[in-house]
KEMIRO-836255 format. One record per residue (C-alpha): residue number from 0; residue in one letter; x, y, z. Coordinates in nm, 3 decimals, m for minus. Example, Ala and Ser with C-alpha at 12.3 -4.5 7.8 and 13.67 -1.06 7.14 Angstrom:
! KEMIRO-836255
(0, "A", (1.230, m0.450, 0.780))
(1, "S", (1.367, m0.106, 0.714))
//
This chain:
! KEMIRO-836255
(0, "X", (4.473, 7.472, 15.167))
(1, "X", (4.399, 7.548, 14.793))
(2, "X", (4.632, 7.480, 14.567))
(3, "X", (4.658, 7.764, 14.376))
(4, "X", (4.879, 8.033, 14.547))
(5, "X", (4.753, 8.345, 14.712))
(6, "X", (5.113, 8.560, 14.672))
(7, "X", (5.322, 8.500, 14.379))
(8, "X", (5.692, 8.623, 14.384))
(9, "X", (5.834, 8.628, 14.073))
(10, "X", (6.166, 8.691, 13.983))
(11, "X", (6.200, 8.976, 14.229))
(12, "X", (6.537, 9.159, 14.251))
(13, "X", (6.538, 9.470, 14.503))
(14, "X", (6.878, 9.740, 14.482))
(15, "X", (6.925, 9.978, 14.670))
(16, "X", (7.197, 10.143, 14.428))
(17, "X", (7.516, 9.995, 14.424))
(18, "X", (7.374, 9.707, 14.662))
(19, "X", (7.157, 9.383, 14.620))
(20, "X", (6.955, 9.327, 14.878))
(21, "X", (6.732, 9.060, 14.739))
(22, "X", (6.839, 8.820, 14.483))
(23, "X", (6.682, 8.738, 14.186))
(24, "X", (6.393, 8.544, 14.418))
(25, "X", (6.103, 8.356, 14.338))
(26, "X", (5.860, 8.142, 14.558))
(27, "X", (5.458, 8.102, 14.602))
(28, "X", (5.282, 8.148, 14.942))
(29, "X", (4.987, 7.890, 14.969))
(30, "X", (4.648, 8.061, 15.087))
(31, "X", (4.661, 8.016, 15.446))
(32, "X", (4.946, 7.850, 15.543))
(33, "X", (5.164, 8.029, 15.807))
(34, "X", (5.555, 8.081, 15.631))
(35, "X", (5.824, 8.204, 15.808))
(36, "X", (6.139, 8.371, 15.643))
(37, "X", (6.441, 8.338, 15.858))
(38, "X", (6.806, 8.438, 15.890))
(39, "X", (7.109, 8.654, 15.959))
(40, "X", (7.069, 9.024, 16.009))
(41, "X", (7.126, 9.152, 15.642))
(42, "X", (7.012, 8.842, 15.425))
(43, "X", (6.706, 9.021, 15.275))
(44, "X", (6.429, 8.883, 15.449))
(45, "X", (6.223, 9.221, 15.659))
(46, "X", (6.325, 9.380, 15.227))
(47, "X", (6.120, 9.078, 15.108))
(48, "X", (5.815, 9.117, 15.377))
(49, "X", (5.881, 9.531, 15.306))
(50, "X", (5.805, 9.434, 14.925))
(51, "X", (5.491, 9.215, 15.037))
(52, "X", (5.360, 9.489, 15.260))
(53, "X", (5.419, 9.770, 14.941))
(54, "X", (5.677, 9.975, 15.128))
(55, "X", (5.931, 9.901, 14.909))
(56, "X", (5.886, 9.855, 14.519))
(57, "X", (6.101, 9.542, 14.330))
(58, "X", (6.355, 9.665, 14.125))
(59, "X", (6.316, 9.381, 13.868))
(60, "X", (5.995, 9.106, 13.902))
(61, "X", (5.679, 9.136, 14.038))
(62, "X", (5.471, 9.068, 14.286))
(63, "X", (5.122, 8.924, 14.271))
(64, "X", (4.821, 8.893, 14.505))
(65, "X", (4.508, 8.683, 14.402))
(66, "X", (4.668, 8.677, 14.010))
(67, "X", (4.733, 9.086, 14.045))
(68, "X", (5.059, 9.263, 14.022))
(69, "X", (5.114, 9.477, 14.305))
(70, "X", (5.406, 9.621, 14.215))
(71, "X", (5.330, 9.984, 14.221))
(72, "X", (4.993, 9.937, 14.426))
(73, "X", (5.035, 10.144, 14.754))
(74, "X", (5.026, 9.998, 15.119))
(75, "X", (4.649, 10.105, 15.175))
(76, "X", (4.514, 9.952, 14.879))
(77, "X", (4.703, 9.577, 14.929))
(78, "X", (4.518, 9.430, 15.241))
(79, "X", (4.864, 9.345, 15.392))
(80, "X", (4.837, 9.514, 15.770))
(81, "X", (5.168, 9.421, 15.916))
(82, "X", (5.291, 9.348, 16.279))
(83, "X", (5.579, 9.532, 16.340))
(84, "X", (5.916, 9.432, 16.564))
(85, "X", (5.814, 9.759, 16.795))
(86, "X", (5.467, 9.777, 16.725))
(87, "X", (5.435, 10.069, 16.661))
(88, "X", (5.144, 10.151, 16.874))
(89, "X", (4.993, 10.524, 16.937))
(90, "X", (5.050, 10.631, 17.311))
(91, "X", (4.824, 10.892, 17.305))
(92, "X", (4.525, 10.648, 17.185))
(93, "X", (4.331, 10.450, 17.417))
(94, "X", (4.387, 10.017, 17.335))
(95, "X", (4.040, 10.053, 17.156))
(96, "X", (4.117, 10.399, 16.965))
(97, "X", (4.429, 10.222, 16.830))
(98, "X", (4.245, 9.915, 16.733))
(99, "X", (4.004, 10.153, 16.561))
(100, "X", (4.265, 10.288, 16.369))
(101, "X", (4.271, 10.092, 16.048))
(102, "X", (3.894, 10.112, 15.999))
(103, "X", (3.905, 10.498, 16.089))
(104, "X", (4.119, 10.508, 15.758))
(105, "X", (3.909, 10.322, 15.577))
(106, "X", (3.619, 10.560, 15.651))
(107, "X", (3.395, 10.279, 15.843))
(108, "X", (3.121, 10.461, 16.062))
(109, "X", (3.214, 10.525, 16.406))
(110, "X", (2.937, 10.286, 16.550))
(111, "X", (3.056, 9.980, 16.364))
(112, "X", (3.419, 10.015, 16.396))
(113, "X", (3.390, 10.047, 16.818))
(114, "X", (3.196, 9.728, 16.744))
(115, "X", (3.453, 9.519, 16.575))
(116, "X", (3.751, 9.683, 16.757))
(117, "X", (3.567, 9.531, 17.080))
(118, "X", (3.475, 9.203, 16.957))
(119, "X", (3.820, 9.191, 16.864))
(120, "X", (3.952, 9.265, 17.203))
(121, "X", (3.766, 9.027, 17.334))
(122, "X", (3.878, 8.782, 17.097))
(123, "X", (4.232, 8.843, 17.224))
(124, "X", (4.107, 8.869, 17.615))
(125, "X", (4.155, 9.230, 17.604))
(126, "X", (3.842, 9.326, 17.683))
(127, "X", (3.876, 9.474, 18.017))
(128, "X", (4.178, 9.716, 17.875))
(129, "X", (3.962, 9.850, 17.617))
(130, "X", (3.961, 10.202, 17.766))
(131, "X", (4.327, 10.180, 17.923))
(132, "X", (4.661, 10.409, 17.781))
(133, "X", (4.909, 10.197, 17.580))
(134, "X", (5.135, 10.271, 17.832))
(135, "X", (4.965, 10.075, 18.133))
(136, "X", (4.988, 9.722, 17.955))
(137, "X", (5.236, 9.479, 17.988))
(138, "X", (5.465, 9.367, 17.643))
(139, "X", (5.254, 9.089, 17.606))
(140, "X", (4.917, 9.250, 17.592))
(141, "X", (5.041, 9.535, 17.383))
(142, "X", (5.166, 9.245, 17.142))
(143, "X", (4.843, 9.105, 17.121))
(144, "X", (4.635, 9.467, 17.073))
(145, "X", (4.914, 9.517, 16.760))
(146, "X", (4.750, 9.209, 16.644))
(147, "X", (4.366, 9.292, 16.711))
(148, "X", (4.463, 9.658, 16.520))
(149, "X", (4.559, 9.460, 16.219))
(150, "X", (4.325, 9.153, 16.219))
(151, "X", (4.033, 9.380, 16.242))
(152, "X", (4.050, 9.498, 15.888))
(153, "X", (4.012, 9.100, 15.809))
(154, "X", (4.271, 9.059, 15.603))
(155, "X", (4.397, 8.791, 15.346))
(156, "X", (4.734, 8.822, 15.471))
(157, "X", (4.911, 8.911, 15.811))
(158, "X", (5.266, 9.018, 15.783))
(159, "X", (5.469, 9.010, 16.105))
(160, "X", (5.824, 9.163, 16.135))
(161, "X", (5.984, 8.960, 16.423))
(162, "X", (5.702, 9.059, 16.653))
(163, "X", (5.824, 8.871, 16.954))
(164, "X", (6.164, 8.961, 16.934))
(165, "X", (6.123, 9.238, 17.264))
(166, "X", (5.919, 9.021, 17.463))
(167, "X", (6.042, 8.761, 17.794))
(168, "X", (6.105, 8.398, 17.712))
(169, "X", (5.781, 8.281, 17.885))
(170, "X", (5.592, 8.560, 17.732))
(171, "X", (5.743, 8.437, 17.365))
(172, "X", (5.659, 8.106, 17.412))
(173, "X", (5.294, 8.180, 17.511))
(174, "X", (5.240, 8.457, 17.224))
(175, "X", (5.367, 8.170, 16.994))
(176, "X", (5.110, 7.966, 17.102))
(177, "X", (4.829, 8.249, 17.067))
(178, "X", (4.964, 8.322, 16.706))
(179, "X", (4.948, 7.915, 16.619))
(180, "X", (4.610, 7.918, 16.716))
(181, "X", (4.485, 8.220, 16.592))
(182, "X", (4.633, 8.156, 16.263))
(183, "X", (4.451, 7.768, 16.246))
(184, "X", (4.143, 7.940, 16.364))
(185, "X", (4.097, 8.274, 16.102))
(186, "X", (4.279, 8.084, 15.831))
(187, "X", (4.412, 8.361, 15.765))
(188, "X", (4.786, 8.330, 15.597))
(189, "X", (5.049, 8.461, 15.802))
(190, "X", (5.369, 8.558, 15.642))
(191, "X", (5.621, 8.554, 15.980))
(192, "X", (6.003, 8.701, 15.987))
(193, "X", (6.251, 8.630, 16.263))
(194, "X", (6.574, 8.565, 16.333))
(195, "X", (6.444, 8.263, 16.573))
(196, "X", (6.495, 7.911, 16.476))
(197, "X", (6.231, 7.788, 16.740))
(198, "X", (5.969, 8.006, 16.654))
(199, "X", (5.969, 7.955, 16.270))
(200, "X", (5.981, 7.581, 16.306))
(201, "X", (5.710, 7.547, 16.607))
(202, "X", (5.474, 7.788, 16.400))
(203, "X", (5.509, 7.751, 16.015))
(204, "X", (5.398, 7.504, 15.779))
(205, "X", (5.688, 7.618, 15.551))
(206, "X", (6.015, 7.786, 15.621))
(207, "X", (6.252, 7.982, 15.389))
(208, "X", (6.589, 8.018, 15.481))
(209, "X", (6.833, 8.355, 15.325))
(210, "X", (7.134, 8.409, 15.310))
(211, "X", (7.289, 8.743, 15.120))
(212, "X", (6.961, 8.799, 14.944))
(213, "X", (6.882, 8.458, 14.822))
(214, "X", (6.675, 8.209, 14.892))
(215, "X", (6.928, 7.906, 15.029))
(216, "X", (6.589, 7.611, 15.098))
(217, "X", (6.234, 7.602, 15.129))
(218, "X", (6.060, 7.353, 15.328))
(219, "X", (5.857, 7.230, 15.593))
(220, "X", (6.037, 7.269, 15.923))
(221, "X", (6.142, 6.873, 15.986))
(222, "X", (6.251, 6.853, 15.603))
(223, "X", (6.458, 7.149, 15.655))
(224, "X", (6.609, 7.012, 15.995))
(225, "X", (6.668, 6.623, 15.896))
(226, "X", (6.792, 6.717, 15.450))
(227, "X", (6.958, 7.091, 15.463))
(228, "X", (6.987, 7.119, 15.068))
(229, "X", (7.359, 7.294, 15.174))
(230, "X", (7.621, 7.335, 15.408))
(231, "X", (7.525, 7.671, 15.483))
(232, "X", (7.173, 7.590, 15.590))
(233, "X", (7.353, 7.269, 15.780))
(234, "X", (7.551, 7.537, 15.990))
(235, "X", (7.298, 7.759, 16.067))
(236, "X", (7.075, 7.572, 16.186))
(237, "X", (7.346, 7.464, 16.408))
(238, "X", (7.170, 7.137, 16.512))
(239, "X", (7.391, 6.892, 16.237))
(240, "X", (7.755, 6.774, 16.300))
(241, "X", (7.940, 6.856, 15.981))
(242, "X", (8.187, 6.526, 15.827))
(243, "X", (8.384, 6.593, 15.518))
(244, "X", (8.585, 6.279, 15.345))
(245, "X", (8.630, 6.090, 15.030))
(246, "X", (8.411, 5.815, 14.900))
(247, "X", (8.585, 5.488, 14.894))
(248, "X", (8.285, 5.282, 14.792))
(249, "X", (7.964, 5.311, 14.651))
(250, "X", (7.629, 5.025, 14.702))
(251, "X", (7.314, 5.090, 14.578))
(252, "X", (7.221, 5.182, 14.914))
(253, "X", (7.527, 5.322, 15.075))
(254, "X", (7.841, 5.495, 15.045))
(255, "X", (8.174, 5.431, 15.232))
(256, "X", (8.359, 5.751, 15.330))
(257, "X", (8.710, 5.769, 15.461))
(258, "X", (8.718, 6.131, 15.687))
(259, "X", (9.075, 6.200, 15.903))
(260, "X", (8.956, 6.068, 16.223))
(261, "X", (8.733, 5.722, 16.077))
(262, "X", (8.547, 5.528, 15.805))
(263, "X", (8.191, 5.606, 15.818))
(264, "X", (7.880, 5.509, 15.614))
(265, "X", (7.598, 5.718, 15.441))
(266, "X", (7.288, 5.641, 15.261))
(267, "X", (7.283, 5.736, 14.879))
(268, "X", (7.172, 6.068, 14.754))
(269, "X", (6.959, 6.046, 14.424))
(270, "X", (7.055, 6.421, 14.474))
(271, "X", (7.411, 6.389, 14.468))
(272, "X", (7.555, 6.098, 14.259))
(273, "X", (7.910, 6.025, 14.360))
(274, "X", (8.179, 5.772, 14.253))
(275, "X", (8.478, 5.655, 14.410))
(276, "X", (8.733, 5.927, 14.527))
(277, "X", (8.467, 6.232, 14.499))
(278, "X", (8.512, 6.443, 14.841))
(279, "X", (8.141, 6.477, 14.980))
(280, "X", (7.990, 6.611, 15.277))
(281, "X", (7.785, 6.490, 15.529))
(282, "X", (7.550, 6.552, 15.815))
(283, "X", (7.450, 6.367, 16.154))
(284, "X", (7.169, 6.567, 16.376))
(285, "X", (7.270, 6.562, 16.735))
(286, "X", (6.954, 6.379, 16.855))
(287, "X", (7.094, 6.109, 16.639))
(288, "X", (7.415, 6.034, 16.800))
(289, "X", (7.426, 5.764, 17.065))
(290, "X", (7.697, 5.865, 17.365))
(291, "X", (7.912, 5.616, 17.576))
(292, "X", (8.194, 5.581, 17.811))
(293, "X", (8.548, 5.482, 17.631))
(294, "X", (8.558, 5.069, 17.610))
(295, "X", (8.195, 4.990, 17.468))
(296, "X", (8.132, 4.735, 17.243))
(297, "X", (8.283, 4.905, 16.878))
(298, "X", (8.002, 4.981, 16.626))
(299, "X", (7.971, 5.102, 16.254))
(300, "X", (8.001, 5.484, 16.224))
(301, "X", (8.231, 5.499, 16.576))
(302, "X", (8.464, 5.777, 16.685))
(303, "X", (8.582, 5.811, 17.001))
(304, "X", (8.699, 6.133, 17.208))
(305, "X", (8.695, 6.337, 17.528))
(306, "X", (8.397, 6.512, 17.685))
(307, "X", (8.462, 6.935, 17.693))
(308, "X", (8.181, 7.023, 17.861))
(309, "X", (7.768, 7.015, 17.871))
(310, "X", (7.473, 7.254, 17.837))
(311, "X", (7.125, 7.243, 17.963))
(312, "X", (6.862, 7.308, 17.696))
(313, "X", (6.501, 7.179, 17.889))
(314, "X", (6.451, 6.843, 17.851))
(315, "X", (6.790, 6.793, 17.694))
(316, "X", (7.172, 6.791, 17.761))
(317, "X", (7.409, 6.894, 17.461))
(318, "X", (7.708, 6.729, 17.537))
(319, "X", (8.056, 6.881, 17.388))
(320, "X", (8.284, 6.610, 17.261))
(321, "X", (8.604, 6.673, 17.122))
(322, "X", (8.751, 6.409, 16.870))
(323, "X", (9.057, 6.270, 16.898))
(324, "X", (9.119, 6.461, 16.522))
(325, "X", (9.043, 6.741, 16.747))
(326, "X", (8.700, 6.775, 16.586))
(327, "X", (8.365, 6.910, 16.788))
(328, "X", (8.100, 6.710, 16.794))
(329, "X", (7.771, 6.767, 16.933))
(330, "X", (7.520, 6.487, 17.126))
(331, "X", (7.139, 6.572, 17.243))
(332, "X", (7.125, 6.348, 17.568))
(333, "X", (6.758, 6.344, 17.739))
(334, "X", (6.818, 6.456, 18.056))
(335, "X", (6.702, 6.196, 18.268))
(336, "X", (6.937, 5.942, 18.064))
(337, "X", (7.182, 6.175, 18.098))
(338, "X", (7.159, 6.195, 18.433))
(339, "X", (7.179, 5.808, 18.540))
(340, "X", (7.480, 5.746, 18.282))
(341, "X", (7.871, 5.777, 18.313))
(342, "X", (7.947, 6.053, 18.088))
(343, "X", (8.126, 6.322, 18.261))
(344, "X", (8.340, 6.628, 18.151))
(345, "X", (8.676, 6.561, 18.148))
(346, "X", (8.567, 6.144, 18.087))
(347, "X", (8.677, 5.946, 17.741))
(348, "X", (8.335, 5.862, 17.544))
(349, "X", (8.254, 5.651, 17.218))
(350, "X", (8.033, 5.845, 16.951))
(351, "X", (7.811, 5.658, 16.703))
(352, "X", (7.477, 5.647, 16.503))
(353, "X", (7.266, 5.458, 16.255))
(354, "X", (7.415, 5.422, 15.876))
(355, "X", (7.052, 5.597, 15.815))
(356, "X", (7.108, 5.899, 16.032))
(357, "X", (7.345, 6.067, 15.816))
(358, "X", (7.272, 6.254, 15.532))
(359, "X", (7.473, 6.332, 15.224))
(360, "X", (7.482, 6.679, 15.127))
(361, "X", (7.329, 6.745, 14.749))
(362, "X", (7.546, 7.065, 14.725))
(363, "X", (7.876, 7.192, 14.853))
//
């Protein structure tokens, strides 16, 4: 990927009157990476890919393509086609007519625009539907003739408004797949919204998360996952058990932490120096906490409590333990292991993890 960015946002603040719905924001997208924007219903994130796309104009900032500002440059004239959350298809075109679309608009010749509107078909194994009626495909196919309609004008950028968001779980999972490789193949960069934590971190090079129209981390996905920069991103990712407590000590490699139920270590944060008596917070993911029955050998970073219940996720069991400070803590359990232990609901168990596996929060 060059280094020098292909979208600059800079500074961009969108109202719509009395309301803010994007922050004063700023961020680069690299040319051809795939980034996905994710989060709650309401943080700002389809306003910021509206702004991209030109179908809504900043209020304050700009926004700049290949070193232009776009600010006021209309939809047709930016090169951003995007995918939208219903598609948006015609029903009363053919699959080719509405792949034809864009270029039709454009004022490309008949001739050569059935020519690329086939070769992308084909591209996309939709060759055989080319003369069919929207209406005869399955989700999945119309999902991926949303994508030939837009990738046929070759764009620099592809902007998709949670475009999987209708479609069955195997049907998701496969369409992520096609969009991965499409993406590595065209080089084109992809600029993704969703609300879906597993399709933004098995796609993207980067993430952003938002939160009330700002910007809370940007990242690549296991950076994200393993340092949240805050407690907010820490909870909704929803894969981190939360500790709050009071620094007792401080090494040059670890801090001691007294929390209600034990005393736990953390490694030091260059990002958040702390002394004696500071409260901090810190994080443990659940693949990083080791489960066992009640009377196993005590360990650094222990706390024992009672199982509430389990939940099958694949490959994995998350296991529901409740603390005897009445906390709930979360463990990721391979199944198999899971299977040939002694942890049952109902059963005592001993929590604990690695000094290393915990993070200290850099912000509150």
């Amino acid at each position: 990927m060059s280094e020098t960015p292909l979208v600059v946002v800079d500074n961009v603040v969108k109202r719509y009157g009395a309301v803010t719905a994007v922050e004063r924001t700023s961020f680069d997208i690299k040319r051809g990476e795939f980034l996905a924007i994710m989060g709650s219903s309401g943080c700002g994130k389809t306003t910021t890919l509206r702004m991209l796309a030109g179908l809504e104009t900043p209020t304050e900032g700009e926004i700049r393509i290949e070193g232009s500002r776009t600010n006021d440059l209309p939809p047709w004239q930016r090169e951003t086609p995007m995918v939208w959350q219903s598609l948006a298809l015609f029903p009363f075109l053919t699959v080719v007519e509405n792949v034809e679309f864009g270029l039709k608009m454009r004022k490309v010749l008949a001739k050569e625009r059935r020519r690329r509107a086939l070769l992308w078909l084909d591209r996309l194994g939709l060759a055989d539907f080319a003369n069919r009626n929207i209406a005869n495909l399955s989700g999945g196919q119309r999902q991926r003739v949303a994508l030939a309609r837009c990738l046929v004008t070759e764009p620099k950028i592809l902007l998709l408004d949670e475009p999987l968001s209708a479609l069955d779980a195997h049907l998701k999972v496969r369409m992520q797949a096609v969009l991965s490789e499409l993406q590595k193949e065209l080089g084109i960069t992809f600029v993704y919204v969703t609300h879906s934590q597993s399709e933004a971190f098995s796609m993207a090079n980067r993430v952003i998360i938002m939160s009330r129209g700002r910007i809370e981390q940007i990242g690549e996905p296991v950076e994200i996952y393993r340092t949240p920069r805050n407690r907010f991103v820490a909870e909704f990712l929803g894969s981190s058990n939360i500790f709050e407590g009071a620094v007792r000590g401080v090494s040059p490699t670890a801090i001691s932490i007294e929390t209600a139920a034990a005393r736990f270590e953390a490694p030091t944060n260059p990002h958040r120096p702390t002394s004696p008596g500071d409260q901090i917070t810190f994080v443990v993911p659940e693949d990083r906490v080791r489960i066992s029955p009640a009377g196993s050998q005590p360990s650094l970073n222990a706390i024992a409590g009672k199982v509430l219940g389990e939940e099958f996720v694949g490959a994995a069991i998350r296991v529901y333990v409740e603390t005897d400070d009445r906390r709930e803590v979360k463990v990721l359990v391979p199944d198999a292991e899971y299977r040939a232990g002694e942890i049952r609901s109902g059963g005592r168990v001993e929590l604990a993890w690695d000094t290393r596996s915990a993070y200290v929060l850099p912000a509150g």
